[in-house]
C-alpha positions in Angstrom: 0.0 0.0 0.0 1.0 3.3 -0.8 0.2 6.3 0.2 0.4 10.3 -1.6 -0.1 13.6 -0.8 0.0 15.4 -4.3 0.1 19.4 -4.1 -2.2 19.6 -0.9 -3.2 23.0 0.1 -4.9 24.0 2.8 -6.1 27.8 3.9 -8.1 28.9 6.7 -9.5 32.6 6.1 -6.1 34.6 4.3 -3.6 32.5 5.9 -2.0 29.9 3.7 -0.9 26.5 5.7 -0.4 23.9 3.3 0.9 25.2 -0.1 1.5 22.2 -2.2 2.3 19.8 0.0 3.8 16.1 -2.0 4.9 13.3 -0.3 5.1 9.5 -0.3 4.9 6.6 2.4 4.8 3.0 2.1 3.1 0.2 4.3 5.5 -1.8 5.7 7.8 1.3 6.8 7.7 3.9 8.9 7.7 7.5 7.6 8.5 10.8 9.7 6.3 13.8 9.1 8.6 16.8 10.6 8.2 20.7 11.1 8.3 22.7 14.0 5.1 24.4 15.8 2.8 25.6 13.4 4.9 24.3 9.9 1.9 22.6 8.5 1.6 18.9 10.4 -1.3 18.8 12.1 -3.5 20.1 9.2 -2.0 17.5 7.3 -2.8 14.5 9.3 -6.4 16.5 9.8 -6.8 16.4 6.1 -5.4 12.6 5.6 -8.0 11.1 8.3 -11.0 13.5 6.3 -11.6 15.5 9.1 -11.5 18.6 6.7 -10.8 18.8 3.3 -7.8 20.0 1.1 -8.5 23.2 -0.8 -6.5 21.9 -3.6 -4.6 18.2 -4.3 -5.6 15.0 -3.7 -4.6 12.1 -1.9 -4.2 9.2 -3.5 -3.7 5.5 -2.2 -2.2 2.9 -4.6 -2.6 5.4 -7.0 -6.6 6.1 -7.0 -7.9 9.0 -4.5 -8.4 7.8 -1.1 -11.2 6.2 -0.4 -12.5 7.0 3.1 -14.9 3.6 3.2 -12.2 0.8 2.9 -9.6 2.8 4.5 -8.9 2.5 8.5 -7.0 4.7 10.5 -5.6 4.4 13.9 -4.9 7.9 15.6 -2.8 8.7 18.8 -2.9 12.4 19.1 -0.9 14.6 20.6 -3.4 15.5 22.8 -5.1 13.1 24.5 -8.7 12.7 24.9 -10.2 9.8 26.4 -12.4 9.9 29.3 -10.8 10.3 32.6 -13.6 8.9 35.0 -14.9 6.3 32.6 -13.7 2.2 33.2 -10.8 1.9 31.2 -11.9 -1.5 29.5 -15.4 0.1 29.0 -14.0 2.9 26.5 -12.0 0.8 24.7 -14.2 -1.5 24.0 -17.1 1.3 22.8 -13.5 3.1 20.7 -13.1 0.2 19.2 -17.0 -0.4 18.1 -17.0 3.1 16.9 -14.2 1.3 14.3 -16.7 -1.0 13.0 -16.0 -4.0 15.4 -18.8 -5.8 16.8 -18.3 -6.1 20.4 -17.0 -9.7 20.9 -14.0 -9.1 18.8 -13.5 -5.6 20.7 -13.2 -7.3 23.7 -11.0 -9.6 22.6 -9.0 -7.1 20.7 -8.5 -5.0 24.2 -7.7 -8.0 26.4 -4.7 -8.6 24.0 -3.4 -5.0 24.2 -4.3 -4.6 27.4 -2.3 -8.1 27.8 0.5 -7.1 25.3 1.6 -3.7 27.3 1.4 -4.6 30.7 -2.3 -3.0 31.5 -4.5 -5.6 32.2 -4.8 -5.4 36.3 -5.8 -1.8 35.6 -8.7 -3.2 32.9 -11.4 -2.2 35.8 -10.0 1.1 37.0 -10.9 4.8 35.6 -8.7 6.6 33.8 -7.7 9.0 35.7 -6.2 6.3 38.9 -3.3 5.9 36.1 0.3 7.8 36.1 0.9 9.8 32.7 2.7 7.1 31.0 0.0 4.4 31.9 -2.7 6.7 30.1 -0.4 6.9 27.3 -0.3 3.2 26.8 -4.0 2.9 27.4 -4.3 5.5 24.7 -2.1 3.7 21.9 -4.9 0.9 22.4 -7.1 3.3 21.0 -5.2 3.4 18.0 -4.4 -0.1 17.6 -7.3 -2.4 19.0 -9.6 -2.2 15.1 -6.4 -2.8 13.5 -6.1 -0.1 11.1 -4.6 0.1 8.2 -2.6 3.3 8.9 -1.8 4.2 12.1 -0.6 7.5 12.8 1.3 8.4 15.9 1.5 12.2 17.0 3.9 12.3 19.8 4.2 9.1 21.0 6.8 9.1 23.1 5.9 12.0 25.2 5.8 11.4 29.2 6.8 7.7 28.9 9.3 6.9 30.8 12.3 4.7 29.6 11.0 1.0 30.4 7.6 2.2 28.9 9.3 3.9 25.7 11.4 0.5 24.9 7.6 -1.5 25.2 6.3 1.1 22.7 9.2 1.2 20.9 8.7 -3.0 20.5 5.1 -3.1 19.7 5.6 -0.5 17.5 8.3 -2.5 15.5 5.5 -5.2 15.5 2.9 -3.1 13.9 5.2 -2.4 11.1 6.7 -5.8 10.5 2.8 -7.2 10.2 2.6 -4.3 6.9 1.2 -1.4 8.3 1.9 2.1 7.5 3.0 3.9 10.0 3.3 7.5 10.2 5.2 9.7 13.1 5.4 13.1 13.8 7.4 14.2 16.8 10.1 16.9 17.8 11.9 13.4 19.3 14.6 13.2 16.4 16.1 10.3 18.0 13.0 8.2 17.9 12.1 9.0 14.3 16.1 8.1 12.8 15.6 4.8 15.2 11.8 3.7 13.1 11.7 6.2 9.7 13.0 5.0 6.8 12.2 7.9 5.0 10.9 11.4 6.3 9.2 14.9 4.9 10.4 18.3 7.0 7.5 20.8 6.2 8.9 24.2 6.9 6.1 27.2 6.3 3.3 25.0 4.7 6.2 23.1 1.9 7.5 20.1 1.9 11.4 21.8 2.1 13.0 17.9 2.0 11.8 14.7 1.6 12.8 11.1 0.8 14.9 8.1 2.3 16.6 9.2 5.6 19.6 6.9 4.1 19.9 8.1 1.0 19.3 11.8 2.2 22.5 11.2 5.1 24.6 10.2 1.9 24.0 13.4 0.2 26.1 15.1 2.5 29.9 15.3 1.4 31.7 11.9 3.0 35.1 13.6 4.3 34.6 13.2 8.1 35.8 10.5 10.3 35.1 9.7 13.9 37.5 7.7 15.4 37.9 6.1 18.9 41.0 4.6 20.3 43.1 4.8 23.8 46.0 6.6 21.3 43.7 9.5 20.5 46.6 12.1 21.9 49.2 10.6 19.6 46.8 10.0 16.3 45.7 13.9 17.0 49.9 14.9 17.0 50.1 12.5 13.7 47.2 13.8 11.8 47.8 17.2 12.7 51.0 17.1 11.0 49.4 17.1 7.8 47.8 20.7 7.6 45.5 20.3 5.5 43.6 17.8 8.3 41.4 19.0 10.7 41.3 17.4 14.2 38.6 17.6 17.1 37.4 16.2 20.4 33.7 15.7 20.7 31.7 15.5 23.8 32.1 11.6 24.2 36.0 12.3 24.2 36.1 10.8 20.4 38.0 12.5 17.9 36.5 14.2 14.6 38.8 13.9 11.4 37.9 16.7 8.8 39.8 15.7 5.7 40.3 18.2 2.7 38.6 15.6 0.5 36.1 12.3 0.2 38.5 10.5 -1.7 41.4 10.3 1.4 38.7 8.7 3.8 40.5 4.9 2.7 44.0 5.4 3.1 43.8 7.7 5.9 41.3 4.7 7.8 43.5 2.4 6.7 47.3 4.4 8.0 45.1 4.8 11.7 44.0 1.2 12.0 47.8 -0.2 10.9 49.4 2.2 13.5 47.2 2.9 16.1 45.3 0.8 18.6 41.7 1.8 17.0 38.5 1.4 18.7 36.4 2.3 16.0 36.2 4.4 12.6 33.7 5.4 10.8 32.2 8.2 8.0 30.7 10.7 10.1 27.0 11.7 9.2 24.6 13.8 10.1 22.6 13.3 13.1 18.5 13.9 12.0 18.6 16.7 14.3 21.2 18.3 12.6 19.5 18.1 9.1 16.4 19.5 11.1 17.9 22.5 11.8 19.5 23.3 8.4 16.3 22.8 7.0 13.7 24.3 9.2 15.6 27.1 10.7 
């Protein structure tokens, strides 16, 4: 399944939010919608799950425009709504229904999450008994219990703590190995370059880069090296010898190589692993959160 935002726009009175918005995600993967407050990503998911519509594009899904009937989405927003004083298994169950599941195969559906992340003593208490992070969990259930076919996920790492984030983290791996799509949107950069194979930053209502997060890292010129070893005094005296080689110490105490050109990266890995005690080398790339900034600043 694939799915396409072609040249969305979106305005509300004069302001102009989405202005020819295109990109593409694939079930199976994960993609990473990006954009800081107010760049265009919550209109966009608004307009994918039909709760308004475009004033210009379409969406299309394996090539023909979405159809809203045979299409399910699961939704965690960023803000969370269920009902604090309500049972817990009680509004998943009538979430679920609302889905188009008759209610024996809600219930089942909601033992089994409740089950997979840990929640089921809590099936029978309100809402509001549970810490942040347990309401989080209980609201991914909402997303997942009908079994979508697109589940997007708006923040969903927020207030977890790490045990909790590392059980999200696996059942969210599971949703996409059983050939969902899954779409993310979060100012967490590390969690989207963990999942996202490929990404779209929105900066001012356009799509200002998009495609594979691999391929995108590779764009960037290849002539750094990181390099760890016990010798890093003496490989900093050696390398600095040459003049035209640049020489650092990052945070972790690891040493950043800036060579004049791409080309030396080989024989200048191969001279430090021959002479020196080497830890580890590698081509440096950019961090997510470094192509963030450059392109949303």
């Amino acid at each position: 399944m694939e799915l396409e935002f072609k040249d969305i726009k979106k305005s509300f009175g004069e302001k102009l939010v989405l202005d020819g918005v295109s990109f593409s995600a694939a079930s199976g993967r994960a993609f990473g919608l990006l954009g800081r407050n107010g760049a265009g990503k919550t209109t966009s998911i608004r307009i994918l799950m039909n709760v308004f519509p475009a004033d210009g594009g379409m969406i299309l899904l394996d090539g023909k425009q979405i159809d809203y009937k045979s299409v399910s989405f699961g939704y965690l927003p960023e803000e969370r709504g269920l009902y604090p004083k309500k049972k817990i298994s009680d509004q998943l169950v009538y979430f679920a229904q609302l889905h188009g599941m008759c209610r024996t195969d809600a219930v089942r559906a909601v033992d089994y999450w409740l089950g997979r992340l840990g929640m089921t003593e809590y099936k029978t208490k309100r809402l509001d008994t549970l810490s942040k992070g347990n309401q989080q969990k209980i609201q991914l259930i909402t997303a997942l219990a009908h079994d979508p076919d697109i589940v997007i996920l708006d923040e969903p790492f927020s207030g977890l703590d790490p045990v909790n984030a590392r059980l999200l983290k696996d059942v969210v791996l599971e949703v996409i190995e059983r050939g969902k799509l899954v779409l993310f949107s979060s100012h967490q950069m590390n969690y989207i370059e963990e999942f996202c194979d490929s990404i779209a930053i929105l900066h001012g209502g356009r799509v200002v880069l998009a495609g594979e997060l691999r391929e995108i890292k590779h764009s960037y010129p290849r002539n750094r090296l990181t390099v760890r070893s016990r010798d890093a005094e003496r490989i900093r005296a050696d390398l600095r010898l040459s003049g035209d080689i640049a020489v650092d110490t990052d945070e972790s105490g690891a040493l950043t190589v800036t060579l004049p050109s791409p080309e030396l990266k080989g024989s200048v890995m191969a001279r430090l692993t021959e002479t020196y005690d080497i830890d580890g080398i590698y081509v440096t790339e950019p961090s997510l959160g470094d192509i963030f900034v450059e392109y949303a600043s």
